[in-house]
Structures are given as structure tokens and as C-alpha cells.
C-alpha positions as CSV (number, residue, x, y, z in Angstrom):
1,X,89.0,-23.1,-39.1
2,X,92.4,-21.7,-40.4
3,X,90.8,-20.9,-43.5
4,X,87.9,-18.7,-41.6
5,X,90.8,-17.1,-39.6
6,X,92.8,-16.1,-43.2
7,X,89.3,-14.6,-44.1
8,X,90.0,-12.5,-41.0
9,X,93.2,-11.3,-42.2
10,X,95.5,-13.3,-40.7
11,X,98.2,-15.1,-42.9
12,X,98.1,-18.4,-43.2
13,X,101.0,-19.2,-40.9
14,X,99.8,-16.6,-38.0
15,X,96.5,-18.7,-38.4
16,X,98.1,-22.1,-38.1
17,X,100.4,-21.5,-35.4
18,X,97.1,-19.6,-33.1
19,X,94.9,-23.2,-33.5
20,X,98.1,-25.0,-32.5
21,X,97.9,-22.8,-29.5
22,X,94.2,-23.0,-28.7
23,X,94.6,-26.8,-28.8
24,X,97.5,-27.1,-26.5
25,X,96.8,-24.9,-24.1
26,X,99.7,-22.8,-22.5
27,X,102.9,-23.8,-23.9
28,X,106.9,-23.5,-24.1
29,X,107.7,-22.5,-28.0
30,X,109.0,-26.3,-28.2
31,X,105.4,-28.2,-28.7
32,X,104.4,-25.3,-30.3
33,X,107.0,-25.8,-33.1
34,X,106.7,-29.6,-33.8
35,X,102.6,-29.2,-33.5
36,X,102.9,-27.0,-36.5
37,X,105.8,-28.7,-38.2
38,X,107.2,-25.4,-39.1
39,X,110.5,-23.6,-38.7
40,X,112.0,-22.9,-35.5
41,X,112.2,-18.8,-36.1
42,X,109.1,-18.8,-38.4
43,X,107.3,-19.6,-35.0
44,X,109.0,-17.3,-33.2
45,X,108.8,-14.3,-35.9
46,X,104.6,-15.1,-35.9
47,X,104.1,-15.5,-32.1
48,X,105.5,-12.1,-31.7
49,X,103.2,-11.2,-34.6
50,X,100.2,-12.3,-33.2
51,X,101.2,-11.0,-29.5
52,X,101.5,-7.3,-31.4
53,X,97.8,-8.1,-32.6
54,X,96.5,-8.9,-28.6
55,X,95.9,-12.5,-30.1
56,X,98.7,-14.2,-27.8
57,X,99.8,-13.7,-24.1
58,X,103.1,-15.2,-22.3
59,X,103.5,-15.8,-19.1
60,X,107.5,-16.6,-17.5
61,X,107.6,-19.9,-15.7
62,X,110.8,-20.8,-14.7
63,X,112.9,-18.4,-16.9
64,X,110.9,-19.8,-19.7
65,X,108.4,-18.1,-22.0
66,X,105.1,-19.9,-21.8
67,X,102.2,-19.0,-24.8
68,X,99.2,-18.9,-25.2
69,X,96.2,-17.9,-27.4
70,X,94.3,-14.9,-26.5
71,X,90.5,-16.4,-25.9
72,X,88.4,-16.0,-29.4
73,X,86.2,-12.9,-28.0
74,X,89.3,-11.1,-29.3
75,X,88.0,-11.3,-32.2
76,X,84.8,-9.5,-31.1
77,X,87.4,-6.7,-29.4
78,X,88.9,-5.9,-32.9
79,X,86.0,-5.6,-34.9
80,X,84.4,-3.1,-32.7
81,X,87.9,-1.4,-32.3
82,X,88.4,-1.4,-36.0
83,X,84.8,0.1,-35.7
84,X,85.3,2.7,-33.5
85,X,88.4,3.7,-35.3
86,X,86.5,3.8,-38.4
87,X,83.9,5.9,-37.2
88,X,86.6,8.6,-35.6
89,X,88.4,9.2,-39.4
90,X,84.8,9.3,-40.9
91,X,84.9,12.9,-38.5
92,X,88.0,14.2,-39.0
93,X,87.5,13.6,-43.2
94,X,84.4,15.4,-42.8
95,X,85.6,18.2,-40.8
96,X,88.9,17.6,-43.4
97,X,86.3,18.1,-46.5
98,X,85.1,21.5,-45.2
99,X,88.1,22.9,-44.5
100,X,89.3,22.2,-47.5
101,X,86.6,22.9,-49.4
102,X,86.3,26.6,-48.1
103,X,89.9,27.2,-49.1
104,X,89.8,29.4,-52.4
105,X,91.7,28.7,-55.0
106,X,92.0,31.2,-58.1
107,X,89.8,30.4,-61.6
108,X,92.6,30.2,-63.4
109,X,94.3,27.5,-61.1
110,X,91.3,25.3,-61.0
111,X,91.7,22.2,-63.3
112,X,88.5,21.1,-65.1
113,X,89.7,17.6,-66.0
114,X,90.1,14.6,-63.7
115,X,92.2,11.0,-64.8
116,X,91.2,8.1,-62.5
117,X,92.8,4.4,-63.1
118,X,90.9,1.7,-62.4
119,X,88.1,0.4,-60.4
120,X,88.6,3.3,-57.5
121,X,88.5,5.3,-60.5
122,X,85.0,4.0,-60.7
123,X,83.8,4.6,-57.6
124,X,84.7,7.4,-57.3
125,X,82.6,8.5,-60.7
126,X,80.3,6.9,-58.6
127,X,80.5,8.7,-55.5
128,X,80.1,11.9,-57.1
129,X,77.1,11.3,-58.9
130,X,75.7,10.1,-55.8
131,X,77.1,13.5,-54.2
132,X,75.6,15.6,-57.0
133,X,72.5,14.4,-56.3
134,X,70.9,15.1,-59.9
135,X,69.5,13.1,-63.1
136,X,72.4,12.0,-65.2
137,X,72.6,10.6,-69.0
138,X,74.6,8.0,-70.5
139,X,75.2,7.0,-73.9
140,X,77.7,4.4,-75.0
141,X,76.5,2.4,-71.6
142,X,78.1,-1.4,-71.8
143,X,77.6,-2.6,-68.5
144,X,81.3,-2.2,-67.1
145,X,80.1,-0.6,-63.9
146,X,78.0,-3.7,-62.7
147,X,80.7,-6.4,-64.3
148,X,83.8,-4.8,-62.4
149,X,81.9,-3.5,-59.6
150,X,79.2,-6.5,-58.9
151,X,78.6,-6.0,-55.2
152,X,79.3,-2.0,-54.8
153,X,76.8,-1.0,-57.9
154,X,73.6,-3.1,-56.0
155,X,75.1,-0.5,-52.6
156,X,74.7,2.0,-55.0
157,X,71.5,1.3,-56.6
158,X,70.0,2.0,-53.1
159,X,71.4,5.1,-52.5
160,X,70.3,6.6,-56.0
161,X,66.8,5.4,-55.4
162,X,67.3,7.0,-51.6
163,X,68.6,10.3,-53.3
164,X,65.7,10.1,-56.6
165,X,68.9,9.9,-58.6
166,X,66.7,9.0,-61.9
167,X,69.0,7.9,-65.4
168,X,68.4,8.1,-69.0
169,X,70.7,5.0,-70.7
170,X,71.1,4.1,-74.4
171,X,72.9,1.0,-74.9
172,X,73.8,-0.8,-78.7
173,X,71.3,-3.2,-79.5
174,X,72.8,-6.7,-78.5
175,X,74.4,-5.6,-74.8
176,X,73.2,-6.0,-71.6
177,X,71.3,-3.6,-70.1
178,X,71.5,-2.5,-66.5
179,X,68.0,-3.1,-65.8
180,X,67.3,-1.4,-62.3
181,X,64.6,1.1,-60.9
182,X,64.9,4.4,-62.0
183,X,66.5,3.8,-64.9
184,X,65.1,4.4,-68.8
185,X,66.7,2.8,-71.5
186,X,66.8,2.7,-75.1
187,X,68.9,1.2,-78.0
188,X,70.6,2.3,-80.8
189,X,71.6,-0.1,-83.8
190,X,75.5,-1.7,-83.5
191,X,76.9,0.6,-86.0
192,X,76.7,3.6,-82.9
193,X,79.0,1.2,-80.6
194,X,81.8,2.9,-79.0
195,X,84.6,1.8,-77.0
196,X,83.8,4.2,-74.4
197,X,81.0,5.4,-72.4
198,X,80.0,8.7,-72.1
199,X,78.0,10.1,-68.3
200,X,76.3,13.4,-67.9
201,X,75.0,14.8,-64.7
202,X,74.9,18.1,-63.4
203,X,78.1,20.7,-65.3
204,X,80.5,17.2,-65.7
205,X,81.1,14.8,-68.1
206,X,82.5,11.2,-67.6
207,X,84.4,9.2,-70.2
208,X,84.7,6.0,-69.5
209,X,87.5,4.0,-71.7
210,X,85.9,0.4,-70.8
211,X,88.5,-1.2,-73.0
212,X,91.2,-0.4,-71.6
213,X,93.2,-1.9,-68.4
214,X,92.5,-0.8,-66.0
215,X,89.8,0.5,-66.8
216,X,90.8,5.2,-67.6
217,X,88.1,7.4,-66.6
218,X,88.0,11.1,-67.7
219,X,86.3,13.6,-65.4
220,X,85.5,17.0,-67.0
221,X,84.0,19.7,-65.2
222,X,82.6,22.3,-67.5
223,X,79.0,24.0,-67.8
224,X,79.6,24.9,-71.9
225,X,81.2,21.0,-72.5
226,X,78.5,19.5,-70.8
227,X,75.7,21.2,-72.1
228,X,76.9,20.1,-75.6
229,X,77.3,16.4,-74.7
230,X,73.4,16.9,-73.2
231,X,72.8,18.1,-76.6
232,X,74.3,15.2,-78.0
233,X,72.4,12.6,-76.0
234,X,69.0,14.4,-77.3
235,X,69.8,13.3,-80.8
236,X,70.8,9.7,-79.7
237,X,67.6,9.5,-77.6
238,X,65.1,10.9,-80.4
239,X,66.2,7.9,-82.6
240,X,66.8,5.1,-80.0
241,X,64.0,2.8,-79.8
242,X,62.8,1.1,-76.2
């Protein structure tokens, strides 16, 4: 049970001491504190924890503080909450994006390279494509994006074939190859390996250092640089073989 409650994102003591609770009732901090066998201001410190997180009340009997756990329904309470919450911020970034979006800032201000770190990095490589809404090319394709982001790549599979987001991959001959719908994909002999990978779609071009931790993406936005990597890819996918 504590373990589910962890899950949850309770810490391990806050999740201790609230069974203790739900099994004895309404009670003074005393039996609380030898039920869970742990210290006398650790209980304290996580009762008023857990009271800040509407999953313990107190009542005053006698002068004395008297506990107890909120019933498990509370549970329910925060997860719509949480959803609720979630929902309002989705509307304020969107209005946020347009308002932002519609503020001009000079050509020669505007930067046409991007440096994500790690897996957010990724997604939000990711994202954009998905955002962009066009075909996109890869060569140098290793498989990083499915290893490091298992359950979010199978999420985003769906929206590509939601969008008609088709893909053009060449992989070395010897790697694993994403194998999904709406993907074609060829293979070039070993010698053409590279430590990165290389993504067209639209006027941008994504490097990809998959070698390196965490993982370094490059972003470049630029209609003449990504026209030439397109040009590129042409060559590679002439003499790839399926």
C-alpha cells in the first residue's frame, strides 16, 4: 500500500505515517509515533505535511491535538484538481504563445540556431515537427529517439499518422530501424555511420549528437541550409538500398 502511495508522490515517510493513521483511527501524535517507530519530530514535521496536502484533519479534544487521515476519495479530489489546474495553464500558454508570437522582433535579432540538452531537448525536436506539420528526412537515423524516449515516441507515432506526417529514414546497415507506419527506410553500408543524426523538415535542420550525454541537439532554422542538407539526403537516398 505504501509503495502505491509513493507512486502517488508521497515520500516514503508521509506514506507510512497516513496508513498508520487510517489503521488507528483518530489519534493523539503518541500512538501515532510508536505505530510508525519513527522519530518524535519526523512525525510531527510529516503530519503537518500531509495536513498542507488536505490528506490529514485534527480535531482538539481536551487541549490535545487529535489526527486523523483524510478519507481515500482525497485522492480522487487531487487528481481532478491537478486536472483542472492543468487544463487552466494549457489556456493561458496558448493565449501566452500568441501574444508572443505576434510580437516582432527585427531580422537581424532573430537567432537561427537552437542548443537543447537532453531528453526535453528531444521532445522538443519532437514537438516541432509535429507543429510543422510536414514530411521530414533523416539520415544518420540510429534509433536514439525510441531508446531514450520509449513511451513518448509510440504518443508520437499517433500524432504523425493523425497529422500525415510521412518520413524518409536511412539508417547504416546493421542498426535498428524504427519500423513504424509512415515511415520509408533504406540503408547505407557501415562506412557512412556517423555519430550524429541529421533531421530535415520544412526550412530547419536538426543535429542530433546521440553520443554525447546528455544527449546535444542543434536546431537550425534556415531556408538556404536546409535546402542543401535536402540536397544531401537525395544523394544518400539514390544509393541506399531497402
Amino acid at each position: 500500500m505504501e509503495e502505491v502511495l509513493e507512486k502517488f508522490g508521497l515520500t516514503k515517510t508521509e506514506a507510512k505515517v497516513y496508513v498508520a493513521l487510517i489503521r488507528l483511527g483518530s489519534t493523539s501524535a503518541g500512538p501515532l509515533i510508536k505505530k510508525t517507530q519513527l522519530h518524535r519530530a519526523t512525525v510531527y514535521d510529516v503530519l503537518e505535511r500531509l495536513i498542507e496536502k488536505g490528506l490529514v484533519n485534527f480535531v482538539m479534544k481536551n487541549d490535545k491535538k487529535h489526527y486523523e487521515a483524510s478519507p481515500p476519495e482525497r485522492f480522487l479530489d487531487m487528481v481532478n484538481e491537478e486536472s483542472k489546474s492543468a487544463e487552466e495553464k494549457k489556456k493561458i500558454a496558448t493565449r501566452l504563445v500568441k501574444i508572443l508570437n505576434n510580437i516582432e522582433v527585427p531580422k537581424e535579432q532573430k537567432s537561427i540556431a537552437h542548443i537543447y540538452l537532453g531528453n526535453e531537448g528531444l521532445k522538443a525536436l519532437m514537438n516541432d515537427i509535429i507543429n510543422e506539420g510536414k514530411d521530414f528526412v533523416v539520415f544518420g537515423a540510429e534509433g536514439r529517439f525510441e531508446d531514450t524516449l520509449k513511451y513518448y515516441t509510440k504518443q508520437w507515432a499517433r500524432m504523425r499518422i493523425k497529422k500525415n506526417i510521412r518520413a524518409k529514414m536511412i539508417y547504416t546497415e546493421g542498426t535498428r530501424a524504427a519500423e513504424w507506419k509512415m515511415n520509408e527506410i533504406r540503408f547505407v553500408p557501415k562506412e557512412y555511420s556517423s555519430p550524429a543524426s541529421t533531421l530535415i523538415y520544412g526550412d530547419k535542420v536538426a543535429i542530433t549528437l546521440n553520443q554525447e550525454e546528455p544527449v546535444v541537439t542543434i536546431l537550425i532554422e534556415s531556408e538556404k541550409v536546409a535546402k542543401g542538407y535536402k540536397n544531401y539526403f537525395k544523394l544518400l537516398w539514390k544509393i541506399a538500398k531497402p
